[in-house]
N, C-alpha and C positions, 0 to 999 in steps of 0.2 A: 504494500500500500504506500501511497505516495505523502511524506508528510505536508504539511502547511509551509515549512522549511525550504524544501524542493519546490514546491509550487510556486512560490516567489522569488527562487531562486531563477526558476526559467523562464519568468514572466517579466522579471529585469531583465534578461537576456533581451526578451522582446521588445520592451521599454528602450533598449540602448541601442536596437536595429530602428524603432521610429524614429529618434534621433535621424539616425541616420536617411530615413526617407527624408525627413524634414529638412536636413541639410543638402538634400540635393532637389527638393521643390516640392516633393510628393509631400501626400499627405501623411499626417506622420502617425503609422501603423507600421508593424512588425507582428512578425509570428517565428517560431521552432516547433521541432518537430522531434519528441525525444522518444525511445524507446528503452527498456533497462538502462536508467540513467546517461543514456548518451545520448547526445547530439547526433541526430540524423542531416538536418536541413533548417537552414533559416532563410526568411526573408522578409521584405519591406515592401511598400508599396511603392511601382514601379511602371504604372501606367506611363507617366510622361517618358520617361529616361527610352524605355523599350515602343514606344506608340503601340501599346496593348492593351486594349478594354480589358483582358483579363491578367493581367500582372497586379492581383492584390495579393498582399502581403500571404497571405494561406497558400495560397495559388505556386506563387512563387517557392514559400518555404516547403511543401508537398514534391515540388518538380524536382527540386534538390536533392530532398531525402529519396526521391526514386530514384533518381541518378546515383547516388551513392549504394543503396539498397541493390539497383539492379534488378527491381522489380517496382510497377506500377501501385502494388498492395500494397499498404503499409499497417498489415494488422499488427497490434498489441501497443502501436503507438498514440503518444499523448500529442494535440497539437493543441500549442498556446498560442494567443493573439491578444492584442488589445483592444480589439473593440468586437464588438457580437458580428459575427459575422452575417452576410448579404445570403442572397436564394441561391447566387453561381457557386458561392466559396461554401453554402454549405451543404449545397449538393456535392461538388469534388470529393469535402470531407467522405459523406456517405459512399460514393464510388471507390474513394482509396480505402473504405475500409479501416479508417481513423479508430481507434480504441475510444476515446475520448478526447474531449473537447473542453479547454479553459481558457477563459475570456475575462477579461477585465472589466472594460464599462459595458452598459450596451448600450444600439444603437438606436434612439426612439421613432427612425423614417423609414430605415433600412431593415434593421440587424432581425432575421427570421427565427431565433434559436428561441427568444422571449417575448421579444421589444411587439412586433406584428402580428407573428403567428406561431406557433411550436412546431417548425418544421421538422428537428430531427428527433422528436416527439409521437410524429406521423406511424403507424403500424403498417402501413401499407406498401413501405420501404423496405428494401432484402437484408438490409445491416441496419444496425442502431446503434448511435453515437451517444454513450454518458454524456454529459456536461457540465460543467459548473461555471458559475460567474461568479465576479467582483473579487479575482485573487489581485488587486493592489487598483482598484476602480477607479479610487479619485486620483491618483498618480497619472494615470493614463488619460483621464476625462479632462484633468487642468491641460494637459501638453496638446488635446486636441481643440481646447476653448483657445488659449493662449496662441496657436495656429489660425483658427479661422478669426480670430481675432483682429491678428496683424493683417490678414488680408482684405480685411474691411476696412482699414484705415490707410 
């Protein structure tokens, strides 16, 4: 079982990858993708940098982790993000066979896991995604307010 230790252990990890989207213009999200305590994959959101509707931060840290893995599934693994993931990112989840899912804030327009609708909730799906929110919410919620912030001004 995964402690509360670990959970915020890799969800920094994800926190210091939004960083990094946000220092290259994206919006600042990240995710990893850990399996028995190791790092699979990570990534940031990357729509601009790549001109890819689907280079979000999940998207990207999944493509990794199969790159590495060498296979498309990535069952028994956890993927962490900072914010509730969208309908695309959490459908992939369920396609790759995600073990579970940890999110930080959610998102109140987008994010399908809570915020809209209980998508990976649904019974009518061939896998089922655990999940949990708010492992470090308002750490991720401020860098995302503090973001759309400066670009309103």
């Amino acid at each position: 079982m995964t402690s509360i230790a670990d959970h915020e252990q890799w969800m920094r990890r994800a926190l210091a990858l939004a960083d990094r989207a946000e220092n290259e213009g994206e919006v600042p999200i990240g995710a990893v993708v850990v399996k028995d305590g190791q790092l699979l994959g990570e990534g940031w959101n990357s729509v601009i940098a790549y001109q890819d509707p689907t280079a979000h931060a999940e998207i990207v840290a999944m493509r990794d982790a199969a790159k590495l893995t060498g296979n498309y599934r990535l069952a028994g693994a956890t993927l962490y993000v900072t914010l509730e993931p969208c309908t695309m990112c959490a459908g992939a989840l369920i396609h790759a066979r995600i073990e579970q899912l940890v999110f930080a804030a959610r998102e109140p327009r987008a994010g399908v896991v809570c915020s809209t609708c209980a998508m990976l909730d649904e019974p009518r799906y061939n896998h089922a995604v655990k999940w949990q929110e708010g492992v470090l919410a308002e750490e991720s919620s401020e860098r995302l307010k503090a973001f759309f912030k400066s670009r309103r001004s």
